[in-house]
KEFIZA-347137 format. One line per field, with one value per atom (N, C-alpha, C): residue number from 1; residue in one letter; atom name; x, y, z. Coordinates in nm, 2 decimals. Example, Ala and Ser with C-alpha at 12.3 -4.5 7.8 and 13.67 -1.06 7.14 Angstrom:
2
pos 1:1:1:2:2:2
code A:A:A:S:S:S
site N:CA:C:N:CA:C
px 1.32:1.23:1.32:1.28:1.37:1.29
py -0.57:-0.45:-0.33:-0.22:-0.11:0.00
pz 0.78:0.78:0.78:0.71:0.71:0.79
***
This chain:
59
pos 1:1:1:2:2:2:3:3:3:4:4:4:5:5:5:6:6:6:7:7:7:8:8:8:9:9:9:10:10:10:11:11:11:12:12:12:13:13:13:14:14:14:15:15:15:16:16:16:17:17:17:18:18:18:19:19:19:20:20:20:21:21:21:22:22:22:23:23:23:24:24:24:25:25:25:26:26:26:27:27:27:28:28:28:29:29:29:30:30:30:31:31:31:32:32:32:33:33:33:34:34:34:35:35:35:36:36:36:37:37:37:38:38:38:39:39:39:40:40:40:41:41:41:42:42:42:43:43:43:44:44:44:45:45:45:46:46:46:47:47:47:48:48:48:49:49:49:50:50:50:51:51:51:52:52:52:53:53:53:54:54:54:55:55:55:56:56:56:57:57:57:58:58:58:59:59:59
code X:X:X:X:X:X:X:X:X:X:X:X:X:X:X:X:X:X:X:X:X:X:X:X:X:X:X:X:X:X:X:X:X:X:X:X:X:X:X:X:X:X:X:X:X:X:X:X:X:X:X:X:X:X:X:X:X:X:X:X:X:X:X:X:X:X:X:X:X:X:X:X:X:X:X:X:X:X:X:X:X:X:X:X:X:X:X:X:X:X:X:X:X:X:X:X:X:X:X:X:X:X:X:X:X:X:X:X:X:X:X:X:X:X:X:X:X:X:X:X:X:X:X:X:X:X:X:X:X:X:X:X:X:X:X:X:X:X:X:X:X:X:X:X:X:X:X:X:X:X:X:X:X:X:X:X:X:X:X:X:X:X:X:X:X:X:X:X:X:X:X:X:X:X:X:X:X
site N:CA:C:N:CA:C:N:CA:C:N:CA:C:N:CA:C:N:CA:C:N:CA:C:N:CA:C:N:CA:C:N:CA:C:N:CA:C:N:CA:C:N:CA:C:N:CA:C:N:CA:C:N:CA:C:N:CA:C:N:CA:C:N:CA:C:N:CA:C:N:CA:C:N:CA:C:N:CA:C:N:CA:C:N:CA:C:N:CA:C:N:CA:C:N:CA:C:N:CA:C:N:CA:C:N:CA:C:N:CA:C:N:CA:C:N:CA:C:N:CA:C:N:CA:C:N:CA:C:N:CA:C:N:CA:C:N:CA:C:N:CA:C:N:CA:C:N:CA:C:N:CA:C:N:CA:C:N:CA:C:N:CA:C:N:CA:C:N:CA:C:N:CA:C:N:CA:C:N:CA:C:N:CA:C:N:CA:C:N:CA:C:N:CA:C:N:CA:C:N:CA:C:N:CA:C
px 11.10:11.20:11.33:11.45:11.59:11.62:11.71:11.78:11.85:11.87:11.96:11.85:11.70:11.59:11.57:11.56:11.52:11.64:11.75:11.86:11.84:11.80:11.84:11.70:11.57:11.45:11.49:11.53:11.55:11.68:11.75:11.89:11.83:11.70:11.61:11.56:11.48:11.41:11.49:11.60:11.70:11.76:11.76:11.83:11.68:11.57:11.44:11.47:11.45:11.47:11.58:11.51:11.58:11.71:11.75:11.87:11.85:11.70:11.70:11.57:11.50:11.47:11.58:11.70:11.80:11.83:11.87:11.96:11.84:11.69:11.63:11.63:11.60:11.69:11.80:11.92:12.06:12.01:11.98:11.97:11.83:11.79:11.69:11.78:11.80:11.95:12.00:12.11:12.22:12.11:12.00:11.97:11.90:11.91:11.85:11.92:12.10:12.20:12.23:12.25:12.29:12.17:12.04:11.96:12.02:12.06:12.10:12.24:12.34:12.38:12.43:12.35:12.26:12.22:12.15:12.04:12.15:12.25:12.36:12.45:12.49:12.56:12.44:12.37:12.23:12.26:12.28:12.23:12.39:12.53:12.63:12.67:12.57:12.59:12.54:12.36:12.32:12.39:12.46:12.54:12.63:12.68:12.84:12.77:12.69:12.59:12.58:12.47:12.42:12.58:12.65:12.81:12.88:12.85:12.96:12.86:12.69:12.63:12.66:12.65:12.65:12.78:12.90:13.05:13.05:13.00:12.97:12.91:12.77:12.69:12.77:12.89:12.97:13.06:13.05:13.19:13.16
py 12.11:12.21:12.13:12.18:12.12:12.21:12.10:12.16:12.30:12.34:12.49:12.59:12.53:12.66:12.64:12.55:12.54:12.64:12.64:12.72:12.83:12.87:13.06:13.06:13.02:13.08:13.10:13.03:13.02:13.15:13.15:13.30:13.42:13.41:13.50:13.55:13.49:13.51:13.58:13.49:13.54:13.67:13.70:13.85:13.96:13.90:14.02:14.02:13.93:13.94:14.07:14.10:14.22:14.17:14.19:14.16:14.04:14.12:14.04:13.93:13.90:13.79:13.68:13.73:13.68:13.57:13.71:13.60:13.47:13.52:13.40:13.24:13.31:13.18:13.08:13.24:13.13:13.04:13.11:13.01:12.91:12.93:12.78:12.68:12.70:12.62:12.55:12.64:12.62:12.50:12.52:12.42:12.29:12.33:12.17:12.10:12.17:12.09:12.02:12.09:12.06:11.91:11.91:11.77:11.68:11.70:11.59:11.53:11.66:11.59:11.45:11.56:11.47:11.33:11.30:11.21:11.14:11.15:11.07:11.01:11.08:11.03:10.89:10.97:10.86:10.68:10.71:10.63:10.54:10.63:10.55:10.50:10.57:10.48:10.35:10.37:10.26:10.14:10.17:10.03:9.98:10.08:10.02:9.95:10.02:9.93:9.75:9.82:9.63:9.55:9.58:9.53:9.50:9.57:9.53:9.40:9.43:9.33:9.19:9.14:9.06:9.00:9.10:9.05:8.98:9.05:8.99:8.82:8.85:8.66:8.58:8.63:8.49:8.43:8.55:8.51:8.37
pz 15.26:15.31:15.35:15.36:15.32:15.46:15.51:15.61:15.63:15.53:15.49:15.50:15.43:15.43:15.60:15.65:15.81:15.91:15.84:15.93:15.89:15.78:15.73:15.79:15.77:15.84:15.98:16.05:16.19:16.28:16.15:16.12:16.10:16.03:15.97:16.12:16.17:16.31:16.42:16.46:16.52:16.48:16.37:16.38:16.38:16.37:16.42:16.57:16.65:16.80:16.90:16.97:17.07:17.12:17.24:17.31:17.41:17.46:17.58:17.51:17.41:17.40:17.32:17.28:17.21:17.32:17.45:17.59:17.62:17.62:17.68:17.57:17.41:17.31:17.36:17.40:17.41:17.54:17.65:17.77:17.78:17.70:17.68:17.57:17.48:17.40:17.50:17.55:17.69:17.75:17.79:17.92:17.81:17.68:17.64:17.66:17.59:17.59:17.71:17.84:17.95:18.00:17.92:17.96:17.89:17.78:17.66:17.71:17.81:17.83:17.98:18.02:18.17:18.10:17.98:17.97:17.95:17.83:17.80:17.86:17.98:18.15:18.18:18.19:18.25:18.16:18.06:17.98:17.97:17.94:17.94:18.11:18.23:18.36:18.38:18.32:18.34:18.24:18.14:18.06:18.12:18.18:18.27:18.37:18.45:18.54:18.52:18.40:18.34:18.31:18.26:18.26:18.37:18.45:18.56:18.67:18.63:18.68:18.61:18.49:18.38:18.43:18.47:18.46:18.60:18.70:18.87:18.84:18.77:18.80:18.72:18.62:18.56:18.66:18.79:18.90:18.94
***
């Protein structure tokens, strides 16, 4: 299966759904993104972190 049959099945589904299971789709979406982008803060802090430690023990 090809990424394009994965999107129209998935467009397929989506247009059977009511209103209000539509809204609960969008806001589980909404809250993955909002982890991903939590995780990715997470991830570009702890580097600056280890960086600004690394840069400190050459002092």
């Amino acid at each position: 299966m090809t990424a394009l049959d994965s999107k129209n099945i998935i467009l397929h589904s989506l247009g059977k759904m009511d209103k209000s299971q539509t809204v609960k789709v969008v806001r589980y979406i909404k809250r993955m993104l909002d982890k991903d982008q939590a995780s990715s803060y997470q991830e570009r802090r702890a580097k600056a972190m280890n960086e600004i430690r690394e840069a400190l023990s050459r002092l």
